[in-house]
C-alpha positions in Angstrom: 220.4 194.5 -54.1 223.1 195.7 -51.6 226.1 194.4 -53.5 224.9 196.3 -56.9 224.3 199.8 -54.7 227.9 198.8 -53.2 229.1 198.2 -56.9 227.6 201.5 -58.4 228.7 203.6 -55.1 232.2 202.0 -56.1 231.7 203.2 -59.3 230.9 206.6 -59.0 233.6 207.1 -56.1 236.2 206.2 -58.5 234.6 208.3 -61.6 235.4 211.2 -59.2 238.5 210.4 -58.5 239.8 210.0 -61.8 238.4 213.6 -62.6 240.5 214.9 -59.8 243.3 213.3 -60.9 243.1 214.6 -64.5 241.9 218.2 -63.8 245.4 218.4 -60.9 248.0 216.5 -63.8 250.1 219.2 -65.5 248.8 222.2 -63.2 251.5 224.7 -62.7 252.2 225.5 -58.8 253.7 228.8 -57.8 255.8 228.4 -54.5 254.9 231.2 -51.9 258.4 231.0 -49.9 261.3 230.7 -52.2 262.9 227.2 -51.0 266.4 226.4 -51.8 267.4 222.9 -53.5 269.2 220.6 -51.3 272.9 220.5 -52.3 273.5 217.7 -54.3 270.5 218.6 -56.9 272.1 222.8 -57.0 274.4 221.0 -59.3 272.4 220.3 -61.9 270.9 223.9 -62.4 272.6 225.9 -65.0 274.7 228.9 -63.4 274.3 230.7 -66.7 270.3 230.5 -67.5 267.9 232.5 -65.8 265.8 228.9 -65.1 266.5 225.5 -64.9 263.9 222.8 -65.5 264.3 220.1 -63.1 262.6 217.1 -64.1 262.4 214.8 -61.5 262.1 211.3 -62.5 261.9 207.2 -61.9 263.2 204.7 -63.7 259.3 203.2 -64.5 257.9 206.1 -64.7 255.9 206.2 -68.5 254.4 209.8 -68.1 258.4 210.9 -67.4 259.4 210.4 -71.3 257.0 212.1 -72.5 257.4 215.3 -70.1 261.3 214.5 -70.6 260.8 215.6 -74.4 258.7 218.0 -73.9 261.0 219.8 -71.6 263.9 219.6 -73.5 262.3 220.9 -76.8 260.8 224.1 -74.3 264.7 224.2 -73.3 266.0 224.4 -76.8 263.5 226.3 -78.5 263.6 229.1 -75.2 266.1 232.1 -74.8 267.5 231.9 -70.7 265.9 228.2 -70.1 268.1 225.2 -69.4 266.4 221.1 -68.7 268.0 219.0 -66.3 266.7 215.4 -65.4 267.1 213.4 -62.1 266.3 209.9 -61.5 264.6 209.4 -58.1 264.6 205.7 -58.3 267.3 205.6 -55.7 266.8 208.4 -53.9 263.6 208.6 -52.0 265.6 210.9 -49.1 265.5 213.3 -52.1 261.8 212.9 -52.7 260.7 213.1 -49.5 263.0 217.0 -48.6 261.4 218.3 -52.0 258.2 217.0 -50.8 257.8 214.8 -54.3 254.9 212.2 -54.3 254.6 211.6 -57.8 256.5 211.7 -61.2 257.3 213.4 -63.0 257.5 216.6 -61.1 259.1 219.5 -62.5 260.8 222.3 -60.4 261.6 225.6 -62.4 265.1 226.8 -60.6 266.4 229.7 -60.6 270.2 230.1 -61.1 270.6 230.8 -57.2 268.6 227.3 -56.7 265.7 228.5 -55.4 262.5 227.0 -56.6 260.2 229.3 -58.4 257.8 226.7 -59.5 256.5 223.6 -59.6 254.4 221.5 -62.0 253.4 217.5 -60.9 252.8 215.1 -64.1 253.1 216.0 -67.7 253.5 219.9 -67.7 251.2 221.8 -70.0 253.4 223.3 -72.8 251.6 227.1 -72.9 250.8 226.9 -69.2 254.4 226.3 -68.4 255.3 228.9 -70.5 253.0 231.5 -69.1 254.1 231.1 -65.7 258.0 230.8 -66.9 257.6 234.8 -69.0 258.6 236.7 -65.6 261.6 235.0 -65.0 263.1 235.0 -68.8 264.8 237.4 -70.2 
C-alpha cells in the first residue's frame, strides 16, 4: 500500500510540475534595470533597428528551430525589428553573465545594447509583439 501512495504522490508532484512548466514557456519578462550585453554579443544587435531579437541558442536544442523561424518571420514582417541568433553550446561563461538557464531565450536589445526584454522558451507571437509596440517605430 505504501509503494502505490509513493507512486500516486509521484504522480501528482510531477502533474504539477509540468503545469508550471507550460504556463512559464513563452512568457514575456520585462527587465526592471536596463542591463547592458556583454561585449562580444553588442555585436550582433543591429545599430540601425530600434530592437534586436537575440535568440540565444544550443546546438540540441529542438524548441530553438521553431522559435528561430518564428523570430525571423516577426523580424521580416516588422518595421524597426532585426533577429540575431547565438549558439551557446560553447559558451556557458555567456550563459551564465546573461543569467540563461534554458533555451531558447530571447533578449529584445535595443540599439544601445541594453536589454529591454526577455522571453525563455518558444516566444508567444502576439505576446511578443505587444510588449515589443513601445519600442517600434
Amino acid at each position: 500500500m505504501t509503494g502505490v501512495l509513493v507512486l500516486l504522490g509521484t504522480l501528482v508532484l510531477a502533474g504539477v510540475a509540468g503545469l508550471v512548466l507550460r504556463a512559464r514557456n513563452g512568457r514575456v519578462r520585462t527587465t526592471d534595470a536596463l542591463g547592458v550585453l556583454p561585449a562580444d554579443l553588442r555585436d550582433v544587435v543591429h545599430p540601425g533597428v530600434p530592437v534586436t531579437l537575440v535568440q540565444l541558442s544550443t546546438a540540441f536544442c529542438a524548441p530553438c528551430r521553431q522559435a528561430s523561424t518564428l523570430l525571423a518571420d516577426l523580424a521580416s514582417t516588422t518595421a524597426g525589428l532585426h533577429h540575431a541568433e547565438v549558439d551557446l553550446t560553447d559558451r556557458p561563461d555567456l550563459a551564465r553573465a546573461l543569467s540563461v538557464l534554458r533555451t531558447p531565450t530571447t533578449l529584445a536589445v535595443d540599439a544601445g545594447g541594453r536589454e529591454l526584454l526577455r522571453v525563455g522558451g518558444v516566444p508567444n507571437r502576439k505576446a511578443l509583439l505587444d510588449a515589443l509596440r513601445p519600442h517600434l517605430p
